[in-house]
The first five atom37 places (N, CA, C, CB, O) and aatype in JSON, in Angstrom:
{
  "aatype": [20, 20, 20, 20, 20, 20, 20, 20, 20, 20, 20, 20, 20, 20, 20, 20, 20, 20, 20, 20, 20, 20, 20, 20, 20, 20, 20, 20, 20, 20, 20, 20, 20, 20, 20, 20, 20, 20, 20, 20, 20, 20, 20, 20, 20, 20, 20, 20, 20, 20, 20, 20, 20, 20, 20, 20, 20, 20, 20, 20, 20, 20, 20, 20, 20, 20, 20, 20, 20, 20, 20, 20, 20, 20, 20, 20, 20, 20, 20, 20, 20, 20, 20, 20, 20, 20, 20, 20, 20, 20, 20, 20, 20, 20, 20, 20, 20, 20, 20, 20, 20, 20, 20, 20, 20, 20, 20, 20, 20, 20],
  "atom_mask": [
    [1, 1, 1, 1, 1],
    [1, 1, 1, 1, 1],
    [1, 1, 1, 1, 1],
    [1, 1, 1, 1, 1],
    [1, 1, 1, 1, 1],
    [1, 1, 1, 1, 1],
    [1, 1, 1, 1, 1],
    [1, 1, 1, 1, 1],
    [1, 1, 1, 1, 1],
    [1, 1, 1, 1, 1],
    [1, 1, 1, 1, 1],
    [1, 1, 1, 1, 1],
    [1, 1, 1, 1, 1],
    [1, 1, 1, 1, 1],
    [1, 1, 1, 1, 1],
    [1, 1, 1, 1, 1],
    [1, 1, 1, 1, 1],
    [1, 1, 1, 1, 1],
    [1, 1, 1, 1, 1],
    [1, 1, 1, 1, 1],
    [1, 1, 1, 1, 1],
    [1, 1, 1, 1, 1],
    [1, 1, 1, 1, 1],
    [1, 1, 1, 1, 1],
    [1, 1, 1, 1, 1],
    [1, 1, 1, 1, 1],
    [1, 1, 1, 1, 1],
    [1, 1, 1, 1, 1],
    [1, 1, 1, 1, 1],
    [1, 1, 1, 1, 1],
    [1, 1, 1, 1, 1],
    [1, 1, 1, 1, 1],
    [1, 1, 1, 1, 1],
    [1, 1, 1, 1, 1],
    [1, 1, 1, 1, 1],
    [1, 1, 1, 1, 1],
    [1, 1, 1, 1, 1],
    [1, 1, 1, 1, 1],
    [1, 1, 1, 1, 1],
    [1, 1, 1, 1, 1],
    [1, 1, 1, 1, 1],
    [1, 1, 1, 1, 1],
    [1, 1, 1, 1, 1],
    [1, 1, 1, 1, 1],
    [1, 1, 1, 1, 1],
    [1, 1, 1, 1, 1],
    [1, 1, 1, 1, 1],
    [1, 1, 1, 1, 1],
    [1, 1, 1, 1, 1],
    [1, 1, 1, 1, 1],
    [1, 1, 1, 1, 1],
    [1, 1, 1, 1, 1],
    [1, 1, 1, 1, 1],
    [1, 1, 1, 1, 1],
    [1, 1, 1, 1, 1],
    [1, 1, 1, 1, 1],
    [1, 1, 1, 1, 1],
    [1, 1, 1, 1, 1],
    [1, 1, 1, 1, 1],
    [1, 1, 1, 1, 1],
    [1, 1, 1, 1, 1],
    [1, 1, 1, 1, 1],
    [1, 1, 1, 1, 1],
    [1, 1, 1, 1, 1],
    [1, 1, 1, 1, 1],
    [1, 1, 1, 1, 1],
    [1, 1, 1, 1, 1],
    [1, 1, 1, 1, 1],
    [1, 1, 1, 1, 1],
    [1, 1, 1, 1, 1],
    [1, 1, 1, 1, 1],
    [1, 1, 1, 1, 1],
    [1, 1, 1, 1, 1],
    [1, 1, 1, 1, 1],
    [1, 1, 1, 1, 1],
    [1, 1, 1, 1, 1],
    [1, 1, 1, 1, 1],
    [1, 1, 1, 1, 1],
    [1, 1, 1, 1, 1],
    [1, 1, 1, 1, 1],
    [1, 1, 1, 1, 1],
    [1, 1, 1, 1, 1],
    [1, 1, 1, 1, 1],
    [1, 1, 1, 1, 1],
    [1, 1, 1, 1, 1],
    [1, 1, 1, 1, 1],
    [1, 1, 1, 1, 1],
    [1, 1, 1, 1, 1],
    [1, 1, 1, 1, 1],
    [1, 1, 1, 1, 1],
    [1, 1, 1, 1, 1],
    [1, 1, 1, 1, 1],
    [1, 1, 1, 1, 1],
    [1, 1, 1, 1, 1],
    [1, 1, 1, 1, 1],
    [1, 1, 1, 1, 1],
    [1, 1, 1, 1, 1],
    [1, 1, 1, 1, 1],
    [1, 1, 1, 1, 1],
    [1, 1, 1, 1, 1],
    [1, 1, 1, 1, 1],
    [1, 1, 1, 1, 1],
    [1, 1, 1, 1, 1],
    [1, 1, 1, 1, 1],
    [1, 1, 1, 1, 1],
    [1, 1, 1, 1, 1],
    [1, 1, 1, 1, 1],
    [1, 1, 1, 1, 1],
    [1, 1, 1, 1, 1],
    [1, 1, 1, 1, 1]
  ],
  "atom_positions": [
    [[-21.45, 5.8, 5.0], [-21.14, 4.94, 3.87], [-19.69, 4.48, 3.91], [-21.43, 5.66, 2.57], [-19.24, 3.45, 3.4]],
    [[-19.06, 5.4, 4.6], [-17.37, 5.23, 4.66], [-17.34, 4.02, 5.47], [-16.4, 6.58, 5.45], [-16.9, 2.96, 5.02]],
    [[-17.78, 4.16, 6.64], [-17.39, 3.34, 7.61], [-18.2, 1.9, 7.34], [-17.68, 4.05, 9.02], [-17.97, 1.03, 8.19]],
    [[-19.12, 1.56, 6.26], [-19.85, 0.38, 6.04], [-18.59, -0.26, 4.58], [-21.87, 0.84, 5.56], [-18.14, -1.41, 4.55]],
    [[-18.39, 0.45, 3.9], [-17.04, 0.29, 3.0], [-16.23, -0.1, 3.77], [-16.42, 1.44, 2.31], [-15.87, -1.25, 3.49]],
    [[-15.68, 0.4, 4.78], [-14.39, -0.17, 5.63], [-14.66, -1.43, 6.25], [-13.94, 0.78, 6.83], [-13.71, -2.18, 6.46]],
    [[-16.11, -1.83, 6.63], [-15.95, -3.08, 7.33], [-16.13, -3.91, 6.51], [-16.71, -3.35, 8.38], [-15.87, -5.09, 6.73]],
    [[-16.45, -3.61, 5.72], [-16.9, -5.2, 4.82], [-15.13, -5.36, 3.93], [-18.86, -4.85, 3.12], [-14.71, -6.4, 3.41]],
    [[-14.45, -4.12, 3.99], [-12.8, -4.33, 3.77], [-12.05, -5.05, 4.74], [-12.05, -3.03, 3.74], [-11.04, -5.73, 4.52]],
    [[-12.66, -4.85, 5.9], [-11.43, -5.42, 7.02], [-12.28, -6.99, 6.61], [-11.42, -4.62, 9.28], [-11.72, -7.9, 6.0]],
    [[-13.52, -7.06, 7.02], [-13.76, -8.75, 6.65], [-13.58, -9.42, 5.78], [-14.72, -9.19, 6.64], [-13.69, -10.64, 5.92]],
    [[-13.22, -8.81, 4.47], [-13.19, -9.4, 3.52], [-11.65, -9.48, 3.79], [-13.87, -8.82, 2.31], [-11.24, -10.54, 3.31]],
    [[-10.7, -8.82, 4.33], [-9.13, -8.97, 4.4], [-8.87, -10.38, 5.4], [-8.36, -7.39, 5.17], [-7.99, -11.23, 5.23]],
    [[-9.54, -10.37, 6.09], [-10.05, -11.31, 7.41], [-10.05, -12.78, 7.03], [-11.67, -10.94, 7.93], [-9.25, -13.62, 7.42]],
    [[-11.27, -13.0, 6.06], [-11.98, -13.97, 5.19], [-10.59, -14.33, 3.85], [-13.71, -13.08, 4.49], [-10.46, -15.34, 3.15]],
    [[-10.03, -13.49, 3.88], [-9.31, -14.15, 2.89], [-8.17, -14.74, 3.3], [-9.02, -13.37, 1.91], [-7.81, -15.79, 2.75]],
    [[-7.34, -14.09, 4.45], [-6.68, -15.29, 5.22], [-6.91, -16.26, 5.5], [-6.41, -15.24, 6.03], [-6.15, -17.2, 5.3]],
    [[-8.33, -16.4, 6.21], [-9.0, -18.1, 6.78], [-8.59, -18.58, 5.41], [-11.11, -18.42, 7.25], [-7.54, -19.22, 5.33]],
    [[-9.06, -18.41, 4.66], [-9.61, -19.19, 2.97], [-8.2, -19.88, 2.58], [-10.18, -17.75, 1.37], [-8.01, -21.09, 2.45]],
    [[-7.06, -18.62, 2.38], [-5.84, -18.71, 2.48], [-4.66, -19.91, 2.81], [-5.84, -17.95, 3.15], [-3.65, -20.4, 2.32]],
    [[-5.81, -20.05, 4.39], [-4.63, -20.57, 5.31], [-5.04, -22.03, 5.4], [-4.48, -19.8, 6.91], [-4.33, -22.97, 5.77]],
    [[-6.7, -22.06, 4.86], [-7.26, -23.55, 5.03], [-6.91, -24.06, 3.37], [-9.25, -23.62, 5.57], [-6.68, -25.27, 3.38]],
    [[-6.85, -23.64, 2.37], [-5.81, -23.9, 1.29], [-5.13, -25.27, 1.14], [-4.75, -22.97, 1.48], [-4.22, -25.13, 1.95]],
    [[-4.94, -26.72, 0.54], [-3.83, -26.94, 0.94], [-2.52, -26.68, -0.37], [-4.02, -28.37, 1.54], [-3.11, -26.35, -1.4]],
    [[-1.89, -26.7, -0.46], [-0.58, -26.27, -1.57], [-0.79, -27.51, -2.71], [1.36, -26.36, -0.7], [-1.18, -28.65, -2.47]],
    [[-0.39, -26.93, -4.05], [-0.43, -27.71, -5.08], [0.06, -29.59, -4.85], [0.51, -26.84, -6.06], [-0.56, -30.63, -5.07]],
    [[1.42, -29.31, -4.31], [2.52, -30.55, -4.34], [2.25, -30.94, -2.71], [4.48, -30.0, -4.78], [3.13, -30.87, -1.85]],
    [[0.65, -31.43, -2.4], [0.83, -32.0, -0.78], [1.27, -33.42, -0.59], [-0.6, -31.95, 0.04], [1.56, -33.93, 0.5]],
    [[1.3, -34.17, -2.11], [2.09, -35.68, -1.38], [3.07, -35.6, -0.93], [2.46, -36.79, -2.12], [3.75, -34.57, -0.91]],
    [[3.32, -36.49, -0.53], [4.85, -37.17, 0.11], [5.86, -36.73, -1.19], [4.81, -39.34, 0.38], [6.32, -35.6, -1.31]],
    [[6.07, -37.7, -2.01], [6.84, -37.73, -3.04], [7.53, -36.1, -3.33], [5.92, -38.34, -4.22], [8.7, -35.93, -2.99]],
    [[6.75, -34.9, -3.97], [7.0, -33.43, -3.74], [7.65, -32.92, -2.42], [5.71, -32.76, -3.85], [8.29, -31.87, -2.4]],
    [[7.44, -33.85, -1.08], [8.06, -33.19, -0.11], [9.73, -33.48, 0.0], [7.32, -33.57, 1.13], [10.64, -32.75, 0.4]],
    [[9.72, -34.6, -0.44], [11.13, -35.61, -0.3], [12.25, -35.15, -1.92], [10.4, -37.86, -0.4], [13.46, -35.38, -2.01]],
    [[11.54, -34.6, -2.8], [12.42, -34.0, -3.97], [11.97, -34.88, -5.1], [14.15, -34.07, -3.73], [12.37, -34.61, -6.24]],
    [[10.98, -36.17, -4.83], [10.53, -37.06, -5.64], [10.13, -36.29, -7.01], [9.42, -37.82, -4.96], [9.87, -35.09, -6.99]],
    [[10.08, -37.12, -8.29], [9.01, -36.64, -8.98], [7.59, -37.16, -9.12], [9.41, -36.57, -10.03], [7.28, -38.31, -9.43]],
    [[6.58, -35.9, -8.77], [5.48, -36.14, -8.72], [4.58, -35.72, -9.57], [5.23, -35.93, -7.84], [4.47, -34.57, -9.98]],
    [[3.69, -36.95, -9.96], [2.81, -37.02, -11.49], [1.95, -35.64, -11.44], [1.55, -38.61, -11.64], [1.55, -35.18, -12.51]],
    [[1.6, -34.9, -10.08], [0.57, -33.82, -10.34], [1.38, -32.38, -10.67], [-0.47, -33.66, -8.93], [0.77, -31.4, -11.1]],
    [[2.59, -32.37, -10.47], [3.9, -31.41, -10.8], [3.56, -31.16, -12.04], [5.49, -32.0, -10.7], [3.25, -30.03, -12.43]],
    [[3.6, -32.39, -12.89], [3.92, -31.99, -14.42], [2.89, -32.2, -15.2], [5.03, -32.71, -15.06], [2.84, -31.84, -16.38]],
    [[1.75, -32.95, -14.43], [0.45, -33.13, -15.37], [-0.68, -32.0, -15.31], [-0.29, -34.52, -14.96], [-0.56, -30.96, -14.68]],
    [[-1.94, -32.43, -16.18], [-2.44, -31.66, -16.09], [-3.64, -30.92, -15.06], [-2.49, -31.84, -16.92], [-4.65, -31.53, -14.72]],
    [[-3.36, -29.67, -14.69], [-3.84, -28.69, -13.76], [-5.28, -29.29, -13.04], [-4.08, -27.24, -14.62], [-5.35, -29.05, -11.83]],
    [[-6.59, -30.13, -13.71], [-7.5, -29.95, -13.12], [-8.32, -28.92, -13.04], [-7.24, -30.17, -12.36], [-7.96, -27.89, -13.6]],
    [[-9.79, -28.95, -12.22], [-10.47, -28.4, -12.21], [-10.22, -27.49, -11.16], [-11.32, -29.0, -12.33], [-9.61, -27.98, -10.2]],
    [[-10.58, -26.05, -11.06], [-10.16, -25.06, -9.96], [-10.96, -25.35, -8.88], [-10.29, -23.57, -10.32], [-12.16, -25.1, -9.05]],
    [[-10.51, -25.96, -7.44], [-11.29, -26.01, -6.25], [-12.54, -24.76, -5.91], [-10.18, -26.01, -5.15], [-12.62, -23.6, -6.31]],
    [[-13.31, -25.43, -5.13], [-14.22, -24.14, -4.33], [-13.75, -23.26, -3.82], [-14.96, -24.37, -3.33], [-13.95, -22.1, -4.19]],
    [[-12.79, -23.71, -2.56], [-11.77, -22.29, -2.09], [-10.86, -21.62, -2.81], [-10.89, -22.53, -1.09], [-10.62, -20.45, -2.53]],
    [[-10.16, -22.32, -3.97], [-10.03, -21.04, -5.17], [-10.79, -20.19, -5.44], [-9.94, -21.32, -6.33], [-10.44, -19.01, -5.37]],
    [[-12.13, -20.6, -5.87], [-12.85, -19.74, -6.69], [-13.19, -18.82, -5.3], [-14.2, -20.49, -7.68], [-12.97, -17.65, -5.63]],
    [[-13.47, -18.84, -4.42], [-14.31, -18.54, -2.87], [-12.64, -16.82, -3.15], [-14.09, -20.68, -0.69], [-12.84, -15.62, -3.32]],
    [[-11.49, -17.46, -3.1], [-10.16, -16.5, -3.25], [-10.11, -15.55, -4.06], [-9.06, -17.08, -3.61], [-9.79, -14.39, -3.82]],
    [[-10.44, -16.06, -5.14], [-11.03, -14.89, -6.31], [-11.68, -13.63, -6.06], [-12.06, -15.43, -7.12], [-11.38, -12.45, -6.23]],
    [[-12.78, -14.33, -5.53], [-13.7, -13.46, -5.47], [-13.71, -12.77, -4.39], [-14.74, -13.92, -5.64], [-14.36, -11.74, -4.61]],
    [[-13.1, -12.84, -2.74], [-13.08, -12.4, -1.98], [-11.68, -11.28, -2.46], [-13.21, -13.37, -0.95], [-11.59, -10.25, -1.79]],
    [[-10.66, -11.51, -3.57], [-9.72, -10.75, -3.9], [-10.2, -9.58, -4.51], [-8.89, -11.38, -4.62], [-9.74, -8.48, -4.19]],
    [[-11.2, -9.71, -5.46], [-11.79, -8.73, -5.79], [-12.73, -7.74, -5.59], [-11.91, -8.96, -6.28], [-12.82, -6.56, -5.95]],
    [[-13.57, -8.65, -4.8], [-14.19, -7.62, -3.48], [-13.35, -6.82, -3.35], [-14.48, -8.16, -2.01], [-13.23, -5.86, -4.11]],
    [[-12.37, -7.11, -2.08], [-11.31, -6.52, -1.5], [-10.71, -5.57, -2.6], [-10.34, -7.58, -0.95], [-10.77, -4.39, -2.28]],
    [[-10.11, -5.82, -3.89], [-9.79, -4.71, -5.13], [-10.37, -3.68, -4.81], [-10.24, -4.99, -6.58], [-9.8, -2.64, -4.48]],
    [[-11.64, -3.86, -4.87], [-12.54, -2.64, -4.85], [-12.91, -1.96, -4.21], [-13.31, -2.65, -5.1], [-13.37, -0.9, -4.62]],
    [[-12.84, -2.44, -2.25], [-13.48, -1.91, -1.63], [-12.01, -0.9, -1.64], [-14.28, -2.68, -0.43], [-12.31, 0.29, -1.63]],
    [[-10.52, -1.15, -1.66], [-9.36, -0.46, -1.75], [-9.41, 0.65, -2.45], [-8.45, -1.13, -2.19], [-8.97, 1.7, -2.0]],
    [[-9.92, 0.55, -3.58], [-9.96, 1.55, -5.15], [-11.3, 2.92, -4.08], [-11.15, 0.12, -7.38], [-11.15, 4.11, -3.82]],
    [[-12.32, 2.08, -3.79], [-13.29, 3.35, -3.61], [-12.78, 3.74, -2.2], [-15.11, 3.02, -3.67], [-12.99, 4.94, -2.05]],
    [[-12.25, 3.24, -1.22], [-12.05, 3.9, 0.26], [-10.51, 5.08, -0.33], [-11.52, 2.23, 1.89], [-10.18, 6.07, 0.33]],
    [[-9.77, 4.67, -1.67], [-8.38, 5.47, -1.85], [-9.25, 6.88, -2.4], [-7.0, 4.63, -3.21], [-9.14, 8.02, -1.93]],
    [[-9.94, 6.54, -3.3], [-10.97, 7.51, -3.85], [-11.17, 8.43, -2.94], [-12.27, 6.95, -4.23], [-10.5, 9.42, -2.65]],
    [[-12.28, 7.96, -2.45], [-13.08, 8.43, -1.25], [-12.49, 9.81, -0.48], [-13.12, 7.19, -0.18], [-12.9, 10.96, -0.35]],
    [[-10.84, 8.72, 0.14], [-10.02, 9.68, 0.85], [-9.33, 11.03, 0.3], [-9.07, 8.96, 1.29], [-9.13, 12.03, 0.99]],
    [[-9.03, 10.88, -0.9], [-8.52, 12.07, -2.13], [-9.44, 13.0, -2.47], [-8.14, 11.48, -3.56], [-9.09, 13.96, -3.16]],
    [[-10.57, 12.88, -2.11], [-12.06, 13.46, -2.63], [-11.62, 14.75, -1.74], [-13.83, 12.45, -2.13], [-11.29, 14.55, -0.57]],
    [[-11.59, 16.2, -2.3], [-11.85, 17.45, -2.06], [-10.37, 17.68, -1.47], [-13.2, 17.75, -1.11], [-10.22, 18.35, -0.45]],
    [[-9.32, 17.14, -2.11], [-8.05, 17.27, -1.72], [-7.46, 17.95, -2.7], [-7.41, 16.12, -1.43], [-8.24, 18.18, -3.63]],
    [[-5.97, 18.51, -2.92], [-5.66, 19.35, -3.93], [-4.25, 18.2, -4.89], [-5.09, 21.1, -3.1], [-3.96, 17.24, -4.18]],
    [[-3.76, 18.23, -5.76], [-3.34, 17.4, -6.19], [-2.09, 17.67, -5.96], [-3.73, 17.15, -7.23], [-1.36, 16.84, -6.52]],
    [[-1.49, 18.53, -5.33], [0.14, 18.35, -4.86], [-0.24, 18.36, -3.09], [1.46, 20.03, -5.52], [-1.29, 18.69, -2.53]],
    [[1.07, 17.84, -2.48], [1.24, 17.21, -1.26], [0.88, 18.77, -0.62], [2.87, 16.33, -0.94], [-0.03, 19.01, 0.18]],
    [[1.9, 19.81, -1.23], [2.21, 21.54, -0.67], [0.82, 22.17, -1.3], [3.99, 22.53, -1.53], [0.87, 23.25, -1.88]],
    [[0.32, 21.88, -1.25], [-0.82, 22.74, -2.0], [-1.47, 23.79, -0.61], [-2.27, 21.47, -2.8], [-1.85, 24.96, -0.53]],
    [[-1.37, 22.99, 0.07], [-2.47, 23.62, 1.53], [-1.33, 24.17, 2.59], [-3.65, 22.03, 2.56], [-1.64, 24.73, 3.64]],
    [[0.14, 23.92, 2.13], [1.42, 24.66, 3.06], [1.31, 26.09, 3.07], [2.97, 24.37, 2.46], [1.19, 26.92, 2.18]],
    [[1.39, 26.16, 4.61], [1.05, 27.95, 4.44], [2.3, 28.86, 4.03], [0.51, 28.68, 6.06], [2.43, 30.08, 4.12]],
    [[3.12, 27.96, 3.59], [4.74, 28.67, 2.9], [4.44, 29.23, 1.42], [6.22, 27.26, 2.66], [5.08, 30.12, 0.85]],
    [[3.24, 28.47, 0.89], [3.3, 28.29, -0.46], [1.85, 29.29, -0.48], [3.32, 26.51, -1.1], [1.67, 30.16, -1.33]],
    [[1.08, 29.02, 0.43], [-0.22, 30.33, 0.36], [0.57, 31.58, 0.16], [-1.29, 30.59, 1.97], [0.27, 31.91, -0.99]],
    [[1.15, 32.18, 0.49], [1.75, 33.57, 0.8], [2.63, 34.19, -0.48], [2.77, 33.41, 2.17], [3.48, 33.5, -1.05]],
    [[2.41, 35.2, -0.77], [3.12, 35.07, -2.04], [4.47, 35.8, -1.72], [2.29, 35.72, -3.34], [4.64, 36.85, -1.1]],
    [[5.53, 34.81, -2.42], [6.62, 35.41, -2.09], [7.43, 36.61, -2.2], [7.07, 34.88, -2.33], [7.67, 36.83, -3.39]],
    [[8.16, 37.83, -1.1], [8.36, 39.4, -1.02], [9.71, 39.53, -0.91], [7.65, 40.17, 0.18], [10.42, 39.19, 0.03]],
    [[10.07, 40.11, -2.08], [12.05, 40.06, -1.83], [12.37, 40.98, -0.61], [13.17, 40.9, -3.43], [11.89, 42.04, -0.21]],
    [[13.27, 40.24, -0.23], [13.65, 40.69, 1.09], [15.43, 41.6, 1.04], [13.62, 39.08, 2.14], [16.46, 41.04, 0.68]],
    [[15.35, 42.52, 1.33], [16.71, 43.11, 1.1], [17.97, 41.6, 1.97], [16.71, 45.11, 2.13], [17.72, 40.88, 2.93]],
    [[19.06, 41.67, 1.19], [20.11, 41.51, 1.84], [20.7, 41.55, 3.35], [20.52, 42.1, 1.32], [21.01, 42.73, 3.49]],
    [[20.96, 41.03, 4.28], [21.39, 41.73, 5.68], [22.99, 42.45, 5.06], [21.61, 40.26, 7.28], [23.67, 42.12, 4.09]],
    [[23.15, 43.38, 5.93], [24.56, 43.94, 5.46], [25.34, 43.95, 6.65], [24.54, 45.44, 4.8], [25.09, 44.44, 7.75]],
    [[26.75, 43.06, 6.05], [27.14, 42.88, 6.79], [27.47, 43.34, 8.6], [27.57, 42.79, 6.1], [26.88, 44.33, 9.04]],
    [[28.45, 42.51, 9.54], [29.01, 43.63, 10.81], [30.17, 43.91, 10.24], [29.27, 43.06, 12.5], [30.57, 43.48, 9.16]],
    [[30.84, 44.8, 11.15], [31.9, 45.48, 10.9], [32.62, 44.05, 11.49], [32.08, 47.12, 11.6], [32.13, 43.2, 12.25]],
    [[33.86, 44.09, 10.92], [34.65, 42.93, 11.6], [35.04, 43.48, 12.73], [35.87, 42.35, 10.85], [34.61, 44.62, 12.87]],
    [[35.91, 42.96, 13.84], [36.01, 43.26, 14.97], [37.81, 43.76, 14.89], [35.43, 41.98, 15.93], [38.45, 43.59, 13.85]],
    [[38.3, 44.25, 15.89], [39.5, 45.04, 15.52], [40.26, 43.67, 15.86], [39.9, 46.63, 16.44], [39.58, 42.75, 16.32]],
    [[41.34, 43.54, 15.7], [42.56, 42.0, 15.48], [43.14, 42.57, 17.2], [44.41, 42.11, 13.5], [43.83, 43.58, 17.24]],
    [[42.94, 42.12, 17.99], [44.25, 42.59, 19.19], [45.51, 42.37, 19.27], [44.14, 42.15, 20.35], [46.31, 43.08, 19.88]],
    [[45.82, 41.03, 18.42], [47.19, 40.73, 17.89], [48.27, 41.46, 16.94], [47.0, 39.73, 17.33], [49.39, 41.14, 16.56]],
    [[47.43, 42.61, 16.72], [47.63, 43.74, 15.74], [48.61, 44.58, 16.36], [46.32, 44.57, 15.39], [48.51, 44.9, 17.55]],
    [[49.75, 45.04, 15.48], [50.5, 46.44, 16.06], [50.13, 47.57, 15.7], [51.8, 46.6, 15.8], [50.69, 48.57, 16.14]]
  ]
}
């Protein structure tokens, strides 16, 4: 089930670039390229294209297939990062002090 979730994620990541990239941008006249002012800048928006709506929906696919594969992966995991560190299994045993060496004799000494 994992691995049928993951592909229809990578295609749908896939599919939304094409969609993306065949797009064209709000301001494609001339006039918007040159600094002109252009009547579709400031008027009103229109109806939302097919490959909008096609963006939408391939976005939200994609939402979801993200949400259940993050799921998925957290499933039977413990909720801190150290939970499964074998530093933190062991319960901690006070350990005496080391005591010190003797210092060493000075030879510069009289």
């Amino acid at each position: 089930m994992t691995t049928l979730v993951l592909a229809i994620h990578i295609l749908v990541a896939l599919l939304i670039i094409l969609v993306v990239l065949i797009q064209g941008g709000e301001n494609v006249d001339i006039t918007a390229a040159f600094g002109g002012v252009s009547q579709a800048a400031f008027g009103p928006r229109g109806t939302v294209s097919t490959l909008a709506k096609i963006t939408w929906v391939l976005g939200a696919i994609f939402l979801v297939t993200s949400v259940t594969l993050s799921v998925w992966a957290t499933k039977g995991r413990t909720n801190s990062v150290l939970g499964n560190s074998p530093q933190r299994s062991a319960p901690a045993t006070p350990q005496k002090a080391p005591t010190p060496a003797p210092a060493p004799a000075n030879p510069f000494q009289r």
